[in-house]
N, C-alpha and C positions, 0 to 999 in steps of 0.2 A: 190102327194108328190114330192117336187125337190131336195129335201136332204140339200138344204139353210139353214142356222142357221136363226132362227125369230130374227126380232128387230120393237123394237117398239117404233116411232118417233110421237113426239107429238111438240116438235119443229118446227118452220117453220124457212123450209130450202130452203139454193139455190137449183135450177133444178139441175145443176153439182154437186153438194154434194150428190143429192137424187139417179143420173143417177149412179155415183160408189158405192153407198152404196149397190144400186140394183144387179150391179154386184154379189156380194159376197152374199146378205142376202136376204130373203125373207123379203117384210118391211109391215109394218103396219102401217097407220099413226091415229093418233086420235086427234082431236081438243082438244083444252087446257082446253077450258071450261069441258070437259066431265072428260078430264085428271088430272084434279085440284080434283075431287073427291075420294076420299079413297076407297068409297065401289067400284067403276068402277076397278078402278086398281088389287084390292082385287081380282075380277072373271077374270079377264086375265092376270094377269102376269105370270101366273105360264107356260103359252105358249114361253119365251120369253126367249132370252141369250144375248139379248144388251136392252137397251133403248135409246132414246137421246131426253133430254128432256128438257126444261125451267126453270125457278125460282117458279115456283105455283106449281109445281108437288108434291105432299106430300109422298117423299119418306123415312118413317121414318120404324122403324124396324118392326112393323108387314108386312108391306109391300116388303120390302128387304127380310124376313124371308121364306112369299110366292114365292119369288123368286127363285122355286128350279134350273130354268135351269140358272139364271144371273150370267152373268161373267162380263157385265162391266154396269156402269150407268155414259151415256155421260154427262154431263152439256155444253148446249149451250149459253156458258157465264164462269165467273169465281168465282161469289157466288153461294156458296153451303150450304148455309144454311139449304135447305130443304131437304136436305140429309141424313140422319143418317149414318156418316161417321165411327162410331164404328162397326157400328152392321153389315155394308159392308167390314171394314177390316177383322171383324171377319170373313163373311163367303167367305174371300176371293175375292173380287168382287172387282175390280178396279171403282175407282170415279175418272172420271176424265174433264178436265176443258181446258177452250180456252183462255189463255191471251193472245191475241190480239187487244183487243180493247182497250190499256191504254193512247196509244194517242189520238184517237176517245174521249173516255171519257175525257181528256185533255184539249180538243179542245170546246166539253159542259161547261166545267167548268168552262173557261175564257169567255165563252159565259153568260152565268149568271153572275158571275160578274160584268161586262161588263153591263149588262142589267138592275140589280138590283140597280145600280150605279147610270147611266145615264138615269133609268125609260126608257127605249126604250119602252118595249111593253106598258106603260099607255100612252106614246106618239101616239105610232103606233094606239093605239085605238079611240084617240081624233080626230085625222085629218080623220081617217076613216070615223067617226061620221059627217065630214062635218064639225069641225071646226077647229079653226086658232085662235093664240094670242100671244101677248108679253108683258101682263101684269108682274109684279113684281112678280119674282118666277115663274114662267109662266115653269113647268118640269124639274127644276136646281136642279142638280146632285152636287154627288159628284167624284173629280179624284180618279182617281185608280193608275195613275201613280206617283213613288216615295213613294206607302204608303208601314206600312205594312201588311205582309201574313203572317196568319199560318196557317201551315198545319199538319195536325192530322192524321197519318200516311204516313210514306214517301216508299213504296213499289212503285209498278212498274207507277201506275197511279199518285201517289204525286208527284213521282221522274218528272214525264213529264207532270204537272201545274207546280214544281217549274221551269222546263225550261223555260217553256212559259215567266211564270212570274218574270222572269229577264229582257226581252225584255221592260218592263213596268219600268226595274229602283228599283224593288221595296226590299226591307228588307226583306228577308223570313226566319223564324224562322217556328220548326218544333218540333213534340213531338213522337216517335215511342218506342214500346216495347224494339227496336232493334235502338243503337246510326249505320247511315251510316258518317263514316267517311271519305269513298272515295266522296259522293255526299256533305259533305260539304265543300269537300278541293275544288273540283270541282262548284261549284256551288257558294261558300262563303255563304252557309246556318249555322244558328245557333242550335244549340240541346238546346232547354228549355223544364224542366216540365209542364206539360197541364197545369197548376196554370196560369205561368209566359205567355204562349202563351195567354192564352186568355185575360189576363189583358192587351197586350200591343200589339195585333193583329186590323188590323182596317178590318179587312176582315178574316175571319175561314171560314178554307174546310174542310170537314171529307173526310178520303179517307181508311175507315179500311174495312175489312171483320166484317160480323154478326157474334158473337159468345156470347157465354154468360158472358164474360168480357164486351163485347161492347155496349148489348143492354142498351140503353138510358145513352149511355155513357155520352152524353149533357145533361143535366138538369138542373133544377131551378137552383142550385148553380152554377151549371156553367156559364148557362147564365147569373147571375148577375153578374158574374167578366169581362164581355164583355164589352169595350167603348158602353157608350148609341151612340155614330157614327157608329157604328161597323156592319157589315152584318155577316149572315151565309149561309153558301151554302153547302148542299147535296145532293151528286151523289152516296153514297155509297148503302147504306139500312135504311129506314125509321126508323126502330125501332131504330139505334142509337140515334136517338132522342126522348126526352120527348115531343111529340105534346102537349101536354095540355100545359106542362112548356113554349114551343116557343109562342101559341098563347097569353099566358099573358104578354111574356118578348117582343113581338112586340106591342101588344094593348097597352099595360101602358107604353112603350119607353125605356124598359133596352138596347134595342138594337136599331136597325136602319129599319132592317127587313133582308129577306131573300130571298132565290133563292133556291128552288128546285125542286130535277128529281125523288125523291123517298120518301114511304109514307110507315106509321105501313102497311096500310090495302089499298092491290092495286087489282081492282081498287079505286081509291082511292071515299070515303062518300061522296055523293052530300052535305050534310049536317054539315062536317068536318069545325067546325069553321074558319081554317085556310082559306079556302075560302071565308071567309066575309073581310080577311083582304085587304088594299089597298097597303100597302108598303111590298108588297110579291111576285115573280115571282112562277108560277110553268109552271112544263114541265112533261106529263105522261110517267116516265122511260124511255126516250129516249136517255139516255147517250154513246151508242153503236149502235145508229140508223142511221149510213149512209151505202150504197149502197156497198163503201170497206172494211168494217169494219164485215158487217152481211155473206157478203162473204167470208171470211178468217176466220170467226167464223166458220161458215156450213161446211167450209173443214175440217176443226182440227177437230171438234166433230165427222164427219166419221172418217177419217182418226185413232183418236183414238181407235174408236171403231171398225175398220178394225185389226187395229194390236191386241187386246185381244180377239179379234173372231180367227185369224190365230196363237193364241199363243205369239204374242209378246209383250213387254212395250210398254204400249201408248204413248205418247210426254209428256203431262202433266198430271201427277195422284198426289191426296191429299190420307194422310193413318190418322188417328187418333193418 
């Protein structure tokens, strides 16, 4: 016994993140797959007074409940969905989160646009295949610049797509729980109701947090108010979206198609209709996947979880 407080990291972290966490805690690590399971969790948490852990982790309240030594449950990331953030205020238990990655994610999101646009990857696939052409239509896109954007929540990651995409020229209108009236004065964005954005959007980004407002916040009716020109692109969490709804409203042409990072059910279904389609981009959750961005994650989720082991506020905590 080293008299270390236990933490249990199922996240994959930087070496630097793991080297100071070691410092202070005794650590455990468990791969995600094992982690992703309830009953696993069930026969060891009750060893533990931190965790830092990913998006798959099913930390809902019988599990928090088992938690008799937990003081904090790190998110390495900033959705917390799989959190039961009541049943950890109740027992006291700091939740807490890394927003860092909103320009990283930013940077994805104009990346798919960008792509779903101008078909890059059905291009990239073609000439890979060994061929070449310039028949009529022959991978012709459409522009992105001068059109418009809506964006379907304007929090820290919408706020930094609509920077980008001003550089592009384009109209951005926006629809949040919450009117930002400094980011409109600044930015020249407009506040419309989700109705008016999607009727007159030629490109929609979701950019909410999962909650139970939100799940499948897009659906068939929504997507029918979408330009048949119009793309979607989701970086947020899959279940904002109705999949069944998108794959008819791309199949039959209510829309144009789409661009996404995130799925109901990840990994995502070999099987998942959406994969039969052609005018569809995806990307497996990589919206916070570069080398700076997973680093400065790895720090803050110690880092958090160093200050509620020593007694302190962490940087970033959600309460219910």
């Amino acid at each position: 016994m080293n008299g270390k407080p236990k933490v249990l990291v199922t996240a994959r972290l930087h070496e630097d993140a793991m080297n100071s966490l070691r410092n202070l805690a005794e650590v455990t690590t468990l791969a995600r797959q094992l982690a992703a399971s309830k009953s696993t969790l069930l026969e060891i948490i009750h060893d533990f007074k931190g965790v830092i852990i990913g998006s798959l982790e099913p930390f809902d309240k019988e599990v928090i409940y088992a938690g008799d030594k937990l003081r904090v449950i790190s998110r390495h990331g900033v959705g917390y969905n799989n959190v039961d953030v009541k049943a950890a205020t109740q027992k006291k238990i700091y939740v807490t989160i890394t927003p860092v990655l909103s320009e990283t994610v930013a940077d994805l999101t104009l990346g798919l646009i960008i792509s779903v646009a101008r078909r890059i990857p059905q291009a990239h696939k073609y000439v890979n295949e060994g061929k070449w052409g310039v028949e009529t239509g022959f991978f012709t896109g459409t522009d992105i610049y001068g059109k418009t954007l809506g964006i379907i929540g304007l929090g820290r990651i919408g706020s930094a797509v609509a920077k980008r995409a001003k550089g592009f020229a384009m109209t951005i209108l926006y629809y949040d729980l919450i009117r930002n009236l400094e980011m409109e004065k600044q930015l020249g964005l407009k506040y419309v109701s989700l109705e008016s954005l999607l009727s007159q959007a030629d490109i929609v980004t979701i950019h909410v947090p999962l909650t139970d407002k939100t799940m499948r916040l897009v659906g068939e009716r929504e997507l029918k108010r979408m330009k048949p020109t119009a793309y979607l692109i989701n970086t947020s969490r899959g279940p904002t979206v109705d999949e069944s709804a998108l794959y008819t409203a791309i199949k039959d042409g209510w829309i144009a198609g789409a661009g996404l990072d995130v799925f109901s059910e990840e990994p995502i279904n070999p099987k998942n209709p959406l994969l039969s389609l052609k005018n569809i981009i995806y990307t497996p959750h990589i919206a916070s996947a570069t080398q700076e961005c997973r680093y400065k994650m790895s720090m803050m989720s110690v880092e958090n979880t160093i200050r509620v082991l020593k007694r302190k506020k962490p940087l970033h905590y959600v309460t219910s």
